[in-house]
C-alpha positions in Angstrom: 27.3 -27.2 -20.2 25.0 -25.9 -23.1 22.1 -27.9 -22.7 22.1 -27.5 -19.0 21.9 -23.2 -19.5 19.1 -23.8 -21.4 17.3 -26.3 -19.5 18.2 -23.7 -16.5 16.8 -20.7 -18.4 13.3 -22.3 -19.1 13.0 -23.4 -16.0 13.2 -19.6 -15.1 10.7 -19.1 -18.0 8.4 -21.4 -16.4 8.2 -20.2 -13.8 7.3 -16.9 -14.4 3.9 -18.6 -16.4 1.8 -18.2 -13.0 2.7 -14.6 -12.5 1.3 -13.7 -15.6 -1.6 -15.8 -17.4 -3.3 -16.0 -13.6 -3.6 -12.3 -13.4 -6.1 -10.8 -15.5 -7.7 -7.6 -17.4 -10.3 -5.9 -16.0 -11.6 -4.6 -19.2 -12.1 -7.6 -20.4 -13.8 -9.8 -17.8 -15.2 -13.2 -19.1 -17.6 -16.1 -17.6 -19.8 -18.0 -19.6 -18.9 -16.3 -23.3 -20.3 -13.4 -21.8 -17.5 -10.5 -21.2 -17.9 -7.3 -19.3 -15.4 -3.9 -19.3 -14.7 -2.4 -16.0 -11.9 -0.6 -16.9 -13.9 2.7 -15.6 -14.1 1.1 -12.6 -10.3 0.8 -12.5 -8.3 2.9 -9.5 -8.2 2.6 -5.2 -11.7 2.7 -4.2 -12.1 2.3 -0.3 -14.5 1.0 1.9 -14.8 0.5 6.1 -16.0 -1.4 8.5 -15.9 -1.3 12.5 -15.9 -4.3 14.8 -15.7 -4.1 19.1 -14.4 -6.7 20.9 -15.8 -6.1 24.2 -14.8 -9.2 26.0 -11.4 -8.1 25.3 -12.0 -3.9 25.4 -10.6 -4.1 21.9 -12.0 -2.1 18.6 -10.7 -2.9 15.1 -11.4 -0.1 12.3 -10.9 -1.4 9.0 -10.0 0.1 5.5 -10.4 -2.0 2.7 -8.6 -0.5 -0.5 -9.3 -1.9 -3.9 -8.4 -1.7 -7.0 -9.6 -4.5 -9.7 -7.2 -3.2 -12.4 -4.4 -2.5 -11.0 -1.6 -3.2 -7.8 -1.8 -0.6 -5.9 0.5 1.9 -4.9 2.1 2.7 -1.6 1.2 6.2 -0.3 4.0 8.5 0.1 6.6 7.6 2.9 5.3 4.2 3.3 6.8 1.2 4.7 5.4 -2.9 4.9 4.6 -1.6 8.8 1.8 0.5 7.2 1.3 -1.2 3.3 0.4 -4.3 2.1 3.5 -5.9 -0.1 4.0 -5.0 -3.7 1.6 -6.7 -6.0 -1.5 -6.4 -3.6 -5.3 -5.2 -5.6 -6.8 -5.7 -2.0 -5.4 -4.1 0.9 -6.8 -4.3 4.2 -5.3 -1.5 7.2 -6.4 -2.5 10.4 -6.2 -0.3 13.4 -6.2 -2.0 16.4 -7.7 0.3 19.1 -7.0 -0.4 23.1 -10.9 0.7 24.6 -8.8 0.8 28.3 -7.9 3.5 29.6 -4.9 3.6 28.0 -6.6 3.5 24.6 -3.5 2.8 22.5 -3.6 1.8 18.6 -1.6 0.3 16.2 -1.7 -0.7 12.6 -1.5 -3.7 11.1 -1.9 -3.8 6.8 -3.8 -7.3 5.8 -2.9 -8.4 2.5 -6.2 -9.5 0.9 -5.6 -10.4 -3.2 -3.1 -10.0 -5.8 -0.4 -10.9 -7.9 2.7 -11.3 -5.4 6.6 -12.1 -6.5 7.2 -16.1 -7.8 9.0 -16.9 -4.5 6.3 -16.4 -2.8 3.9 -18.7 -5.0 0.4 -17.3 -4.4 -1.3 -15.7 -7.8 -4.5 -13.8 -7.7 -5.9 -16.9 -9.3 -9.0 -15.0 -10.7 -12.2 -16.6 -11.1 -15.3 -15.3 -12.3 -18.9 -16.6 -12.5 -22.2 -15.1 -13.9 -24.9 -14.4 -10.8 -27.7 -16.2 -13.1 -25.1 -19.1 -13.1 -25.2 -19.3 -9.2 -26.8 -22.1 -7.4 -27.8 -20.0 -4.4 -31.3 -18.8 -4.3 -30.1 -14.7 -3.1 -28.9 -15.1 -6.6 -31.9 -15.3 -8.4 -32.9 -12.7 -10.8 -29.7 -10.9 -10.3 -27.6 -10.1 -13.4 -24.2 -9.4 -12.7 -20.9 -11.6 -12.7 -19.1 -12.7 -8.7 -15.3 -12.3 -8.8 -13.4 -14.3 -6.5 -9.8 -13.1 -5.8 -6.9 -15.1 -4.3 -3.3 -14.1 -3.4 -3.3 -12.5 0.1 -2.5 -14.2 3.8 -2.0 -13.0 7.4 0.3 -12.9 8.1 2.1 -12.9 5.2 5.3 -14.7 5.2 3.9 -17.4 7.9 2.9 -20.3 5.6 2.1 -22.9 8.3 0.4 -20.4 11.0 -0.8 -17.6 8.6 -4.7 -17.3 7.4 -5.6 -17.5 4.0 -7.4 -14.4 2.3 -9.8 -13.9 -0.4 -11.9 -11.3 -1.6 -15.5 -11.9 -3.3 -16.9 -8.7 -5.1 -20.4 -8.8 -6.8 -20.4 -6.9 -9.2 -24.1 -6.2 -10.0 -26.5 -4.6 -12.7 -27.9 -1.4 -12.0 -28.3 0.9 -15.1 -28.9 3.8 -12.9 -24.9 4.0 -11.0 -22.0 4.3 -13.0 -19.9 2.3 -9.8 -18.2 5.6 -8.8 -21.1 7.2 -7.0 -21.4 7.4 -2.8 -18.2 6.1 -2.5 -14.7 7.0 -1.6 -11.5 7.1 -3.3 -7.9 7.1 -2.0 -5.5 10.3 -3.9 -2.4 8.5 -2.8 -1.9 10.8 0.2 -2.8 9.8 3.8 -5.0 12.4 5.5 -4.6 14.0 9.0 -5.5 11.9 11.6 -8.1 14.0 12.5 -9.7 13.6 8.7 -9.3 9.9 9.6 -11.2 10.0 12.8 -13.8 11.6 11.1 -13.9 9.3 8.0 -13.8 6.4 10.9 -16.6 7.9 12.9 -18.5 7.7 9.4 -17.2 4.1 8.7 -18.9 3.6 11.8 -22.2 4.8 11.1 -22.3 2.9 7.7 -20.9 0.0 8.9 -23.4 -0.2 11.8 -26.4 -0.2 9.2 -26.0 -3.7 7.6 -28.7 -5.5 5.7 -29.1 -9.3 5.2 -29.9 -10.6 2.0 -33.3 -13.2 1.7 -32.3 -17.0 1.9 -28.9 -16.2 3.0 -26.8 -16.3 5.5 -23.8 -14.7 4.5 -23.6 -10.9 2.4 -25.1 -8.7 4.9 -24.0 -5.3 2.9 -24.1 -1.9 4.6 -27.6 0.0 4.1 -25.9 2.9 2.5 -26.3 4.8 -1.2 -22.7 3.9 -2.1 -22.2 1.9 -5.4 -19.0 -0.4 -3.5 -20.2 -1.3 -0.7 -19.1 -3.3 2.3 -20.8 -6.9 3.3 -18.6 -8.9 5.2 -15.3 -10.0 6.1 -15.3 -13.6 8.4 -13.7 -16.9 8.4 -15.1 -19.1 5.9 -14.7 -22.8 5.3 -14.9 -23.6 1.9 -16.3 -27.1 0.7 -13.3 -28.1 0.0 -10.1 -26.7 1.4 -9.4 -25.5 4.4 -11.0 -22.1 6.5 -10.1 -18.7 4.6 -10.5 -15.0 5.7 -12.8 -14.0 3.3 -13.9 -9.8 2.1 -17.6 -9.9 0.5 -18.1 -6.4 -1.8 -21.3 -5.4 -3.7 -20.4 -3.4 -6.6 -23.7 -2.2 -8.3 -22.9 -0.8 -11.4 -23.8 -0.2 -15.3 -21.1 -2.0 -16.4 -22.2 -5.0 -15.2 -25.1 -5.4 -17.1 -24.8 -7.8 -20.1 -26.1 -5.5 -22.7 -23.5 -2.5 -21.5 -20.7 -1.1 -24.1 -17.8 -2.8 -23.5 -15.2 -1.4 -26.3 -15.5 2.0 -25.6 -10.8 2.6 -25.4 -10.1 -1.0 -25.6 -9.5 -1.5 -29.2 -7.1 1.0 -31.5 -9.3 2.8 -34.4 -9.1 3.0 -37.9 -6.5 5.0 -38.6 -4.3 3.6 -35.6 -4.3 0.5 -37.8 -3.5 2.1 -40.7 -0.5 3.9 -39.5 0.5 0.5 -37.9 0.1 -1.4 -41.3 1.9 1.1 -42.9 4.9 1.0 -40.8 5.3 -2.3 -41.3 5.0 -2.6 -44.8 7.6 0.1 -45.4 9.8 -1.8 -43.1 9.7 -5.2 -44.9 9.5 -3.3 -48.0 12.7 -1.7 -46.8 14.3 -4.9 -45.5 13.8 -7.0 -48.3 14.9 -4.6 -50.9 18.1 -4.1 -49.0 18.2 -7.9 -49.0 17.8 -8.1 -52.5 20.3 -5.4 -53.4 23.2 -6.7 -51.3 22.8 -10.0 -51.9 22.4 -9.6 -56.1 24.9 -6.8 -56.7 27.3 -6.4 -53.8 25.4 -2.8 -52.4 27.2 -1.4 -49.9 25.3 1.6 -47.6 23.0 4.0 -49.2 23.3 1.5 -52.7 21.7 -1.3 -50.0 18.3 1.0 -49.6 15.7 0.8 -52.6 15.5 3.5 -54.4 18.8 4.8 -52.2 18.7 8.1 -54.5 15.1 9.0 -54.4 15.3 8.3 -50.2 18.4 10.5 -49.9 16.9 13.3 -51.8 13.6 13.5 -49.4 14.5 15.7 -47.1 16.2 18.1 -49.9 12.6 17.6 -51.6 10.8 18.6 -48.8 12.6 21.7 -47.6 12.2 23.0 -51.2 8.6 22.1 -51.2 8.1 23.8 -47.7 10.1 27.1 -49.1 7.3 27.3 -51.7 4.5 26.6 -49.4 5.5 29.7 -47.4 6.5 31.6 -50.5 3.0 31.6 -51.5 1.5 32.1 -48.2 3.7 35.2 -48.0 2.2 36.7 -51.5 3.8 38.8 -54.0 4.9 41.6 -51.3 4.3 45.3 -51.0 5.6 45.7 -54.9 1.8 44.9 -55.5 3.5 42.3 -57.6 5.5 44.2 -60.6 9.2 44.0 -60.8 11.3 47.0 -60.4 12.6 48.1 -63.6 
C-alpha cells in the first residue's frame, strides 16, 4: 500500500511540472544568452481591431487584452459568458454585431495564450527568438526579440472541433517609447456602453489605417503612434502542424534594446542580503547550540538556548536602556539641575 501512495503522489508531482517550468518571467526574458526586463511592461494593456463581413451583414469588434506578466483578472461581476478562463495573458472579446435591421450583438471571449489548469493540458509554452536571429528579410536590421505564446483555443473545451490560438508579439527597439505611450490600459472596470462605442468607433479608425511591412506578407500593423500596436489576427498554417488562429502585436519599446538596464527591482540590495544572512546564521547558531546543549547535558527549555541567561535578560536590558535614552532626552528638569536640599 506504501509504495503505491508514493508512486501515486509523484505522479501528481509530475504532473504539475508543465504548469510551472513552461510559464515564464517577464523580467527576465532570454534568447540567445541575451536577456531582456519587461517587467515595466507588466499589466492589461488593450488593443482593437474591426472586421465587416458583408456577405453575411455581419461586423466583429475585437478587444485584445494583454498582459505578458501576469493572468489576468476578471473584471468585476464577470462570468466565462464574458471572460476568458482563469490562467489566460491573452484575452480576446469579440462582439458579434448583426448589420440587419435588427442589428443585434453578442459576446463571445477568445482565449488566446496562457497558463490553463493540468486537466486541460495546454501550457503557454513560451518561446522567444532574437529579430537579428530571424530568417525573414522584414527582420533585417531590427533589434528586438519575437515572443510566441501558446495556450488558448476556440472554443475552448472542444478539442476535436476547436481552433488552436497563439499570439506573436514583437517586441522591438526604439529608445525613444518607454511601451506605455499611445496606448490603452484596462482599470479592471468595464466602461459604459456608450464609452465603449466610442473607444470602438476609435478602434475603428486605427484599425482601418494598417501598414504592410517590405518583403512580407503577413504583419500589417495599424499606422498609429501607439507603442502596442495591432497587426493581425488570421488563420495561419504553420510548417509543421496544423492551421492555428494566430494575434500578431508590435511592441516598440526601450526595453527591448539589448543595451537597456535590465536589474533595475529584480535583484534584493545590499542590505536585504545582509538581513537575510543574518537571520540565518542566528538561526543555525540557535539550533545547533540547542543541539549541543540537550544532547551533552540533558538541557531542558530555556537551559536548551545558548547563552539561555543572557537571551532571557534582553528584553529587561533593553527597557532599562530605553528608560535612559529618554531620561537624557528629557534633561535635568526645571530644578536647573540642583537637588532640593
Amino acid at each position: 500500500m506504501a509504495p503505491s501512495t508514493t508512486s501515486q503522489s509523484l505522479l501528481a508531482l509530475i504532473s504539475l511540472l508543465p504548469l510551472t517550468s513552461w510559464a515564464f518571467d517577464c523580467k527576465d526574458v532570454a534568447a540567445s544568452g541575451v536577456h531582456f526586463n519587461f517587467g515595466k511592461l507588466g499589466g492589461p494593456h488593450m488593443v482593437h481591431w474591426e472586421e465587416l463581413d458583408e456577405m453575411h451583414e455581419m461586423k466583429y469588434k475585437y478587444n485584445f487584452t494583454v498582459d505578458i506578466c501576469n493572468k489576468l483578472k476578471w473584471h468585476k461581476g464577470g462570468s466565462l459568458a464574458t471572460e476568458c478562463h482563469h490562467g489566460a495573458r491573452i484575452c480576446a472579446i469579440r462582439e458579434t454585431i448583426d448589420t440587419s435591421e435588427t442589428n443585434n450583438s453578442t459576446i463571445t471571449p477568445i482565449d488566446i495564450a496562457g497558463t490553463y489548469s493540468t486537466s486541460v493540458g495546454r501550457p503557454i509554452d513560451a518561446q522567444f527568438e532574437l529579430l537579428r536571429d530571424s530568417k525573414s528579410n522584414s527582420d533585417a536590421g531590427r533589434e528586438g526579440i519575437r515572443a510566441e505564446l501558446h495556450g488558448g483555443r476556440f472554443p475552448f473545451d472542444d478539442n476535436k472541433n476547436g481552433v488552436d490560438q497563439r499570439a506573436i508579439i514583437e517586441f522591438v527597439c526604439d529608445k525613444e517609447r518607454d511601451g506605455l505611450g499611445g496606448g490603452e490600459t484596462d482599470d479592471g472596470e468595464r466602461e459604459p456602453d456608450d464609452a465603449r462605442d466610442e473607444d470602438g468607433d476609435e478602434g475603428e479608425k486605427e484599425g482601418s489605417r494598417l501598414r504592410r511591412r517590405d518583403g512580407e506578407g503577413k504583419g500589417k500593423c495599424e499606422d498609429s503612434d501607439h507603442d502596442l500596436r495591432f497587426c493581425g489576427y488570421e488563420l495561419e498554417q504553420p510548417k509543421k502542424g496544423k492551421k492555428v488562429q494566430t494575434l500578431r502585436l508590435e511592441w516598440r519599446t526601450q526595453f527591448a534594446c539589448e543595451d537597456a538596464p535590465r536589474d533595475e527591482g529584480t535583484h534584493w540590495g545590499f542590505f536585504t542580503w545582509f538581513i537575510i544572512v543574518l537571520f540565518l546564521a542566528t538561526a543555525a547558531y540557535l539550533i545547533f547550540g540547542s543541539w549541543l546543549n540537550y544532547n551533552r547535558y540533558g538541557a531542558r527549555g530555556w537551559d536548551l538556548l545558548p547563552h539561555g541567561d543572557t537571551i532571557r535578560d534582553i528584553p529587561y536590558v533593553l527597557k532599562d536602556w530605553g528608560r535612559r535614552v529618554v531620561n537624557s532626552l528629557q534633561g535635568p528638569g526645571s530644578r536647573g539641575g540642583y537637588s532640593a536640599v
